[in-house]
MDAnalysis code that builds the backbone (N, CA, C; Angstrom):
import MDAnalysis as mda
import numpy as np

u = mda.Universe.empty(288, n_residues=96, atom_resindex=np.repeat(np.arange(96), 3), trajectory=True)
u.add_TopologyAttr("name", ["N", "CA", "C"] * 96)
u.add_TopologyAttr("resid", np.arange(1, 97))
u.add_TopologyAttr("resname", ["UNK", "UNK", "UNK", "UNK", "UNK", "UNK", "UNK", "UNK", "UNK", "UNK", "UNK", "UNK", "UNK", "UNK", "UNK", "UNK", "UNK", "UNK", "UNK", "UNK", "UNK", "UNK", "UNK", "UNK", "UNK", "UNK", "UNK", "UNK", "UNK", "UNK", "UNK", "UNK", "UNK", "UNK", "UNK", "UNK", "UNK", "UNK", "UNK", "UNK", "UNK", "UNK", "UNK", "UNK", "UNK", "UNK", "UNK", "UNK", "UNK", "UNK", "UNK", "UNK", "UNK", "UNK", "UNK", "UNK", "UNK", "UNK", "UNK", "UNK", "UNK", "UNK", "UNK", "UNK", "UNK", "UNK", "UNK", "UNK", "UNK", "UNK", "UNK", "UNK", "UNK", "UNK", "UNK", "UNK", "UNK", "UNK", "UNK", "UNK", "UNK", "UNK", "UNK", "UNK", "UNK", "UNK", "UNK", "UNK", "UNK", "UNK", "UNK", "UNK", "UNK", "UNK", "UNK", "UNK"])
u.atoms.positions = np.array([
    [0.848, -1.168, 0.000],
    [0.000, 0.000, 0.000],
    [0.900, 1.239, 0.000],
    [0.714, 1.959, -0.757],
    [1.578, 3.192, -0.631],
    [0.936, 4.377, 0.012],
    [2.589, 5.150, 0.796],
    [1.555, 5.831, 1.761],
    [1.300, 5.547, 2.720],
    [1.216, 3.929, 2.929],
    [1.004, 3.300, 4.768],
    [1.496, 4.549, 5.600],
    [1.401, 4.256, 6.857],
    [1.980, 4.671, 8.244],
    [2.115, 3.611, 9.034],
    [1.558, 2.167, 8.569],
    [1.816, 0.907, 9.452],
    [2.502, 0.177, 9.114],
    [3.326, -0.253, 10.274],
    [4.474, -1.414, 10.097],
    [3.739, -2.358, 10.374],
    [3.691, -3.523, 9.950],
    [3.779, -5.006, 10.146],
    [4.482, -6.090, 10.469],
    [5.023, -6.941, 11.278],
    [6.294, -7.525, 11.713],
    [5.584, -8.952, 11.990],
    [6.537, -9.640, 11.429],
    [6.268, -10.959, 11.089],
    [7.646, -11.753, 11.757],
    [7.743, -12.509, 12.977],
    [8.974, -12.901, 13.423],
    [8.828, -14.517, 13.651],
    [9.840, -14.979, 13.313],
    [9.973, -16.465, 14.241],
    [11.464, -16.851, 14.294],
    [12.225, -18.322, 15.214],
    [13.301, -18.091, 15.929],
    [12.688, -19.832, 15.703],
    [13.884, -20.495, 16.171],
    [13.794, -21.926, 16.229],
    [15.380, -22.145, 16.797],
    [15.168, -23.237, 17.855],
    [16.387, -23.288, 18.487],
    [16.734, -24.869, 18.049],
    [15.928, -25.518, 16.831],
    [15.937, -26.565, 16.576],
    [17.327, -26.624, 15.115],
    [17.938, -27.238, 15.372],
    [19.546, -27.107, 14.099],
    [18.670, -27.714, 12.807],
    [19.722, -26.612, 12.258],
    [19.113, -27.084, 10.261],
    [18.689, -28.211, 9.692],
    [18.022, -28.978, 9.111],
    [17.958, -30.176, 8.768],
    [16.715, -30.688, 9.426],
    [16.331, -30.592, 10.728],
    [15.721, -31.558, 11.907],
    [14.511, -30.769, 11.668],
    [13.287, -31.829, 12.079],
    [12.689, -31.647, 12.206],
    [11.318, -32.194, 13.476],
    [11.205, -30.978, 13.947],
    [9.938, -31.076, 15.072],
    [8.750, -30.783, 15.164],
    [7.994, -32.018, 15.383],
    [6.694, -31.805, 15.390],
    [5.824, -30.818, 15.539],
    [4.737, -30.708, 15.252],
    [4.319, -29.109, 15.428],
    [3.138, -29.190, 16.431],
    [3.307, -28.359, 17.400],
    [2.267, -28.748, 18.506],
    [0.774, -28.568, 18.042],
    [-0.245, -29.063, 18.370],
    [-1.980, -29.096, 18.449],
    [-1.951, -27.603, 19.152],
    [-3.613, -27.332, 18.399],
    [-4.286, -26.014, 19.049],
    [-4.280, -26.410, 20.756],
    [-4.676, -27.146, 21.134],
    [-5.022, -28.164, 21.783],
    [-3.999, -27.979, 23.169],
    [-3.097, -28.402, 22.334],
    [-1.413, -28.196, 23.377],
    [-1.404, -26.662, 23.476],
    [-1.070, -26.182, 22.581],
    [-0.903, -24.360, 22.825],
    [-1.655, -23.629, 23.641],
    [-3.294, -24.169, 23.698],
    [-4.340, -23.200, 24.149],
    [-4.043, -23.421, 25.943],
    [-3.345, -24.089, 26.319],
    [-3.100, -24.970, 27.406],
    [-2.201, -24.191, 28.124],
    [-1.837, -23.187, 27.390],
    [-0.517, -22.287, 27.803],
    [-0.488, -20.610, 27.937],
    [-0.056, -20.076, 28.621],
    [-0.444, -18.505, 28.755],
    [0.440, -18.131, 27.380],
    [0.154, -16.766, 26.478],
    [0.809, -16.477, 25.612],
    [1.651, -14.865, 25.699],
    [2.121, -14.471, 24.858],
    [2.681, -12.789, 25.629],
    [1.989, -12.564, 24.056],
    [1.263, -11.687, 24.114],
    [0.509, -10.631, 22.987],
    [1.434, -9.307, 23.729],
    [1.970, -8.826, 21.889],
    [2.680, -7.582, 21.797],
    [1.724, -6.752, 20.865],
    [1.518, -5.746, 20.964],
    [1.452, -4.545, 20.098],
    [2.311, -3.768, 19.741],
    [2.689, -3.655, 18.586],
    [3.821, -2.905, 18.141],
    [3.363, -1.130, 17.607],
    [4.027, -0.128, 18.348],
    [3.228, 0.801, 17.884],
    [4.737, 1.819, 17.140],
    [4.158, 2.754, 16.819],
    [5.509, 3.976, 16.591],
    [6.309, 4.323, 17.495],
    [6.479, 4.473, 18.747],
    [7.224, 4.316, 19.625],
    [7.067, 4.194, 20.822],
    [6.506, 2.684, 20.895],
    [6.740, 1.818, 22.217],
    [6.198, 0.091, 22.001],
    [6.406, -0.927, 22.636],
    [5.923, -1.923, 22.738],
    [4.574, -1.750, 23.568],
    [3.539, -2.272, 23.487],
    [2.960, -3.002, 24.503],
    [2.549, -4.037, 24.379],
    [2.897, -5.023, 25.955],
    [2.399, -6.378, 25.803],
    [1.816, -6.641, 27.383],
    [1.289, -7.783, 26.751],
    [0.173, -8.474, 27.789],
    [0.191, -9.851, 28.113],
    [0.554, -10.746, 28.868],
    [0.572, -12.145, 29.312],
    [-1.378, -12.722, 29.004],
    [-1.159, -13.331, 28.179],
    [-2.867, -14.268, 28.182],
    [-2.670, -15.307, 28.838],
    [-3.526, -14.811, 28.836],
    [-4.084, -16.741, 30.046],
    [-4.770, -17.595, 28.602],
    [-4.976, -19.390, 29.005],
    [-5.315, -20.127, 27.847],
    [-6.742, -19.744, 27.649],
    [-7.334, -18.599, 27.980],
    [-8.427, -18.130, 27.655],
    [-8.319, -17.124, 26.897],
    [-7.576, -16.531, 26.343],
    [-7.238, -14.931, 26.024],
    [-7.837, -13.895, 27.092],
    [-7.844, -14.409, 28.118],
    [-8.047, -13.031, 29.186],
    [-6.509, -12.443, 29.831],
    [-6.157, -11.159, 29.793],
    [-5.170, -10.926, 30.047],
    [-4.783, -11.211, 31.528],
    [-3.943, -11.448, 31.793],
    [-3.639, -11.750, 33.708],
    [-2.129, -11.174, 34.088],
    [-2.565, -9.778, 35.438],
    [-1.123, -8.867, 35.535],
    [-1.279, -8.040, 34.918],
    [-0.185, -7.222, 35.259],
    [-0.477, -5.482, 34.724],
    [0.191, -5.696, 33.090],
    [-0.072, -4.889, 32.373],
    [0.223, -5.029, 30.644],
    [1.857, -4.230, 30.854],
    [2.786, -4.321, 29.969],
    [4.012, -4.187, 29.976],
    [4.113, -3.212, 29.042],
    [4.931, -2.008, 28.982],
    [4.881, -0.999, 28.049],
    [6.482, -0.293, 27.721],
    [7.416, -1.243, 26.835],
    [8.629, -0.896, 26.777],
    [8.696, 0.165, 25.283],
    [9.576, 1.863, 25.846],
    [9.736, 2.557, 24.823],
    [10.565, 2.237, 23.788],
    [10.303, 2.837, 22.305],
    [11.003, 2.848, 21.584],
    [11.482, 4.026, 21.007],
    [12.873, 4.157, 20.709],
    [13.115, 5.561, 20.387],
    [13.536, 4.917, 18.363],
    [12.851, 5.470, 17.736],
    [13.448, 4.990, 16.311],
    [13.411, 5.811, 15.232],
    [12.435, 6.986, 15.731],
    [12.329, 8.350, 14.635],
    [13.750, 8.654, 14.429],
    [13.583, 8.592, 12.809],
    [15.088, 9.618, 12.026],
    [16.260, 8.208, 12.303],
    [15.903, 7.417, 12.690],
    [17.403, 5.903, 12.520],
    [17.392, 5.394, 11.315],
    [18.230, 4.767, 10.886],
    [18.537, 4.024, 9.858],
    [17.879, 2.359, 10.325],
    [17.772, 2.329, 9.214],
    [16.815, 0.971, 9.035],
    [17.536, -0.448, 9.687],
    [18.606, -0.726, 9.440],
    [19.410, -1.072, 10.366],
    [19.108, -1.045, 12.195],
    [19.625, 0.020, 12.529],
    [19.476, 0.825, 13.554],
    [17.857, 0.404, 14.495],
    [17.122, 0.645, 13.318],
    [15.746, 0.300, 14.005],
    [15.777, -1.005, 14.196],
    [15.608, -1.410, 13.381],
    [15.786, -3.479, 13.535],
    [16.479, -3.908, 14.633],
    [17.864, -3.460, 14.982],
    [18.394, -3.850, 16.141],
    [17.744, -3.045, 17.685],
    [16.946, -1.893, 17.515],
    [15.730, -1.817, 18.800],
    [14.979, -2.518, 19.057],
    [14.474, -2.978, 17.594],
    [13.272, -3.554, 17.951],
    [13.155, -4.733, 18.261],
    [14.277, -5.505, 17.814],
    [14.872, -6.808, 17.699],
    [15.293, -6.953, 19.822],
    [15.761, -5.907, 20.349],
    [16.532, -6.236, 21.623],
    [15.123, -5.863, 22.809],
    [14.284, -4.890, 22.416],
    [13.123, -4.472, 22.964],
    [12.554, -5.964, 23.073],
    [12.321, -6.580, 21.945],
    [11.366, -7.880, 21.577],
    [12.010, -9.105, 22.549],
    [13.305, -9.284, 22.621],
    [14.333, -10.022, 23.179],
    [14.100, -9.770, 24.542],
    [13.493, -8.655, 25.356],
    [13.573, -7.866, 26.991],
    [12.051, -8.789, 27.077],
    [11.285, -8.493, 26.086],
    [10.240, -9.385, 26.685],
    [9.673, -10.489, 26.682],
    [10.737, -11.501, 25.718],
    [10.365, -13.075, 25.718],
    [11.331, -13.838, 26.655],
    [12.378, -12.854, 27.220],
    [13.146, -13.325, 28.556],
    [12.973, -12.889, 29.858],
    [11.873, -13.668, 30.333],
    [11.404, -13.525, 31.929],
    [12.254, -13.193, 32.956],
    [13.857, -13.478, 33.078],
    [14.910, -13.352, 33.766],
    [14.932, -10.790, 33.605],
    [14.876, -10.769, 32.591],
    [14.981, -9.302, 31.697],
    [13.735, -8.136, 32.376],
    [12.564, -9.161, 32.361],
    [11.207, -8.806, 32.195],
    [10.560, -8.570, 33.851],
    [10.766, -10.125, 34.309],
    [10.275, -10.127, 35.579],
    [9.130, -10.815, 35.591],
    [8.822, -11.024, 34.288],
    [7.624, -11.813, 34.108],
    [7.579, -13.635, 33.813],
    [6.903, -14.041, 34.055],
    [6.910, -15.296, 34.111],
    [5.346, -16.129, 33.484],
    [5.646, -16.499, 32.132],
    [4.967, -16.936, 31.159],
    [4.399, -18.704, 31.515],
])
C-alpha cells in the first residue's frame, strides 16, 4: 500500500539445528498455555501475558522505543533487543 503509516512484523526463531525436524504442537497443546501478545506501535511496545483463555492476567508491559530519524538497520536492532527484553522472563520479571 503506498503511503502506509503501518508497520507489520512478522517474526519467528527456532532453536531446533538445520535439517531436523519437530513436530508441530496441536491447538489443543498451545491453548493450554499462557501467551505474551505484543502490540507494536511507533514508539513503544505493549504487551500483555494471556491466560489459555485470552483473558489478560497482571499489569500489561509498556517498553519505549526511540526509532524516529534511525537508519533501518538501527531500528531493527531496537526492535529486535526491545522484543528479546520481553520473551526473557529473567529481563522482564515476568513469568509466562
Amino acid at each position: 500500500m503506498i503511503g502506509s503509516t503501518r508497520w507489520y512484523l512478522d517474526a519467528s526463531w527456532s532453536t531446533v539445528k538445520k535439517g531436523r525436524q519437530v513436530p508441530v504442537p496441536t491447538l489443543d497443546v498451545l491453548r493450554a498455555h499462557p501467551v505474551l501478545a505484543v502490540d507494536v506501535n511507533a514508539d513503544h511496545l505493549a504487551a500483555w501475558i494471556l491466560d489459555p483463555c485470552g483473558n489478560p492476567g497482571g499489569a500489561p508491559r509498556t517498553l519505549p522505543l526511540e526509532l524516529a530519524g534511525l537508519p533501518a538497520t538501527t531500528r531493527d536492532a531496537r526492535l529486535c533487543e526491545a522484543i528479546s527484553q520481553l520473551i526473557h522472563p529473567p529481563s522482564t520479571g515476568w513469568v509466562l
